[in-house]
N, C-alpha and C positions, 0 to 999 in steps of 0.2 A: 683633635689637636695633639702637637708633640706633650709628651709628660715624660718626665725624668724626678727622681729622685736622688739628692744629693745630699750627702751628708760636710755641712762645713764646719770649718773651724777645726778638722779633724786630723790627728796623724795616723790615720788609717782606717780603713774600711769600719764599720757601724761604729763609730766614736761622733764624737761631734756631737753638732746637730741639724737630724733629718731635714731639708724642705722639699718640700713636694714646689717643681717647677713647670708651669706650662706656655710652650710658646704657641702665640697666636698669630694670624695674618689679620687680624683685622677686631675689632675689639667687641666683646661678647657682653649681656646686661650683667649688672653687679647681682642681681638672683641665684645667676647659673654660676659667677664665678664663689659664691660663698657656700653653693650646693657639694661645686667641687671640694672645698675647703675641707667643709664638714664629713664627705663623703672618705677623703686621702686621712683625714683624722691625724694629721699630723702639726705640728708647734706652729707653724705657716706656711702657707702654700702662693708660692708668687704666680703672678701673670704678668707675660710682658709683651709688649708691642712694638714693632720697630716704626718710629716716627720719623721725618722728617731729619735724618741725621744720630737723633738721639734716638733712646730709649725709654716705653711709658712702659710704666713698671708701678703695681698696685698688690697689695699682700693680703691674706686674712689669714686670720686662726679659725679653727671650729666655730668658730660662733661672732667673731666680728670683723671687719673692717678693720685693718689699724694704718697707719700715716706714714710708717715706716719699719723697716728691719732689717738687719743687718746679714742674720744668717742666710737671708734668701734671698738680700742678693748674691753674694759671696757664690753660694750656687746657683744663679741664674746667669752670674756672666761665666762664671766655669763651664755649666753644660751650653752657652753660644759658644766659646771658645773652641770646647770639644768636636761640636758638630759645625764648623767651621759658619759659624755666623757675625764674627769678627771679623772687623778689617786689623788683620795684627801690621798695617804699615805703620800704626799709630798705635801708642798706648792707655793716651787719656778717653773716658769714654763717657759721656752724659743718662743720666737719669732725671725723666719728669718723674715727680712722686708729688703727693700730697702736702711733704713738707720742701717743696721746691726744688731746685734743678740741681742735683749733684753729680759731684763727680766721681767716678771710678777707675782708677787707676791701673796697670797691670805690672809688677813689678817680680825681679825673681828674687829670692830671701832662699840662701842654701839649695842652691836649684831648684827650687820649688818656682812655681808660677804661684802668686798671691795678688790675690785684687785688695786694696784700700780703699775704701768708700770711706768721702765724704761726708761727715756729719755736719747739723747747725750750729753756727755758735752758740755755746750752753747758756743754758737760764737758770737761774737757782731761787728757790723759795725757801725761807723758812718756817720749820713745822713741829721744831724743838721743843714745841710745850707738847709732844703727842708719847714724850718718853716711855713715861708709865706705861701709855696702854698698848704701844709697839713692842716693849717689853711682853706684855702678857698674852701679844697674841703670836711673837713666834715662843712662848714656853720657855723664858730665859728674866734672869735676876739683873732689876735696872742696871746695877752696879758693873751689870758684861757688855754694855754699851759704852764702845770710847764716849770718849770726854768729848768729842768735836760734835757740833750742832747735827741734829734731824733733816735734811735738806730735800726739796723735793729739787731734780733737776733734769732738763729738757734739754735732749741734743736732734730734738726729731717724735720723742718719745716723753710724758713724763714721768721718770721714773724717783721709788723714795730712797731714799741711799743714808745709809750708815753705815758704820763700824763696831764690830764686834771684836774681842781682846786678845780671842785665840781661834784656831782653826779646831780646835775640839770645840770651841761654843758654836763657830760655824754650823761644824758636822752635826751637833745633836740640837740643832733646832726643832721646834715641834708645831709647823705653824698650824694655827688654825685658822680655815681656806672660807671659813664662810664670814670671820670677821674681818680678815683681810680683802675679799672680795668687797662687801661692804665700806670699809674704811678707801678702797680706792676710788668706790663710784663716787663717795660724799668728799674726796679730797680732788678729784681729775685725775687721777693717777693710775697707768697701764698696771700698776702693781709694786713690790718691795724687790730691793735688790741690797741685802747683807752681804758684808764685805770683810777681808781681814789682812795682814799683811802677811802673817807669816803660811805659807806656802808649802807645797807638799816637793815641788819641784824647786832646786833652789835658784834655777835659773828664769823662773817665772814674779813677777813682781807682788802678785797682789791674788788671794782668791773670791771667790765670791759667788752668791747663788741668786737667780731672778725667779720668782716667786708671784705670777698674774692668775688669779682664777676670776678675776674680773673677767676678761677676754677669752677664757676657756681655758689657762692654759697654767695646770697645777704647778707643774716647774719646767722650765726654758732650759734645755740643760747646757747650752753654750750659747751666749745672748750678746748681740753685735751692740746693739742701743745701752745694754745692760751694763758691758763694757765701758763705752765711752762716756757715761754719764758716772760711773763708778771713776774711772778715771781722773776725769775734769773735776771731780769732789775732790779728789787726792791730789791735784794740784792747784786747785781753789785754796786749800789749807794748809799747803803747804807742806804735808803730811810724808812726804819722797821729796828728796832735790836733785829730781830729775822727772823728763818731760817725754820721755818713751818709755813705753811699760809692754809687759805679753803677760796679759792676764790670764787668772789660771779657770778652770768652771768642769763643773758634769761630773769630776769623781765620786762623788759621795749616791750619782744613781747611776751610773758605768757607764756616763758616755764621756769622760773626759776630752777638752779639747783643748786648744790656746787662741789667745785672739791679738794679733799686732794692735797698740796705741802709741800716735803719733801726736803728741801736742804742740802747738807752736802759741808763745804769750809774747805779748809788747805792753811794755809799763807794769805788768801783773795781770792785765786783761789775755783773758785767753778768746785768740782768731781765729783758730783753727782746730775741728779734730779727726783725724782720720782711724779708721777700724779696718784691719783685714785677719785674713787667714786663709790658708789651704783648704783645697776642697775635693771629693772623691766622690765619682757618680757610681752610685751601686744597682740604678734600676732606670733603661727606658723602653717606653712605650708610646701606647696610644690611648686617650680616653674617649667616647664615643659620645656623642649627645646632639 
């Protein structure tokens, strides 16, 4: 099968984050595609199949299945793009996935070519009595938790979303991966994703870190799902009065990236959320099996 490596979300070669992408002509069991998964040993490794018009598009990490992601597709319509598997008469482009048919965009931002995928519209739970022990298990003092509620929220993914006071409480977090793993499988949760407003870049809105060792995957260093559920929190609460953001992610383990968020609300409800970013293929090939 074709395999590429791409790093998205990235303003330059090994920034970002890695996916391992392979295209297929015809679809292969879910065995071999989790072999390869684990074998590429990368945050997520896509597959995709050209269907009927659309595109079937399925992800894993090391070790599981997941329903959706953002970084790979970002680089999976990048490298059809590259090796001309696009029809570029048209821009909008469909995705079957697991959490339903979305769409992907292809748009230029700065001359850049950026794809925007479609998220679901968000779900929110709350999980505000878990303060204390989210507190203790990234190694930080209740009191460096904003004020605004514990929220678990799903745009595809569910991910646990809070705020923290500053980006030095960001950067010196210390989670502990086997309580967190833990707390995710007995909540549903892909994993944590802390967040902060102030910014390293100041043209970036919002920073923050996604955090799954549920799924294998210690830290996501630029997180598409991660993103738009981080987002949709911040305009849930109203928190930004404003409804586009370019979140920031990956500094603090050197893969810095940026990620475009597009929110559309009516009445307070939020319809819509789209995630993209730029993308750079550093590696293709062939994998053999």
């Amino acid at each position: 099968m074709e395999y590429y490596i791409v790093d998205s979300f990235a303003t330059k070669l090994f920034k970002g984050n890695p996916a391992g992408v392979c295209v297929l002509d015809r679809r292969i069991p879910l065995e071999l595609m989790q072999k390869i998964a684990e074998e590429n040993n990368l945050p997520e490794t896509a597959f995709v199949v050209k269907g009927k018009g659309n595109y079937e598009l399925r992800w894993f990490t090391p070790k599981a299945e997941i329903d959706l992601c953002g970084h790979a597709t970002i680089g999976t319509f990048h490298a059809l793009l590259e090796e001309g598997k696009l029809n570029t008469n048209k821009s909008i482009f469909y995705q079957e996935t697991k959490a339903g048919v979305l769409s992907v965009e292809l748009k230029k931002i700065n001359n850049e070519n950026i794809f925007m995928m479609e998220q679901n519209t968000p779900e929110f739970e709350n999980l505000d009595n878990c303060r204390k022990e989210l507190a203790q298990m990234i190694g930080v003092h209740e009191d460096r938790l904003l004020e605004y509620p514990i929220i678990k929220v799903n745009t595809g993914l569910w991910w646990l979303v809070f705020g923290l006071k500053s980006l030095d409480d960001l950067k010196n977090i210390s989670p502990d991966l086997n309580k967190i793993k833990k707390f995710s499988g007995d909540n549903n949760i892909i994993g944590i994703t802390p967040f902060c407003i102030e910014t390293i870049d100041k043209k970036c809105d919002y920073h923050l870190r996604s955090i799954a060792p549920y799924v294998g995957v210690t830290e996501d260093p630029v997180c598409g799902t991660g993103n738009a559920c981080v987002s949709s929190y911040i305009v849930h609460h109203n928190i930004l009065d404003k409804t586009s953001f370019i979140g920031e992610q990956g500094n603090f383990i050197n893969r810095p990236g940026k990620v475009y968020v597009n929110i559309t609300r009516e009445n307070n409800d939020i319809t819509s959320v789209k995630i993209g970013g730029s993308a750079y293929t550093i590696l293709s090939g062939e994998i053999m099996y």
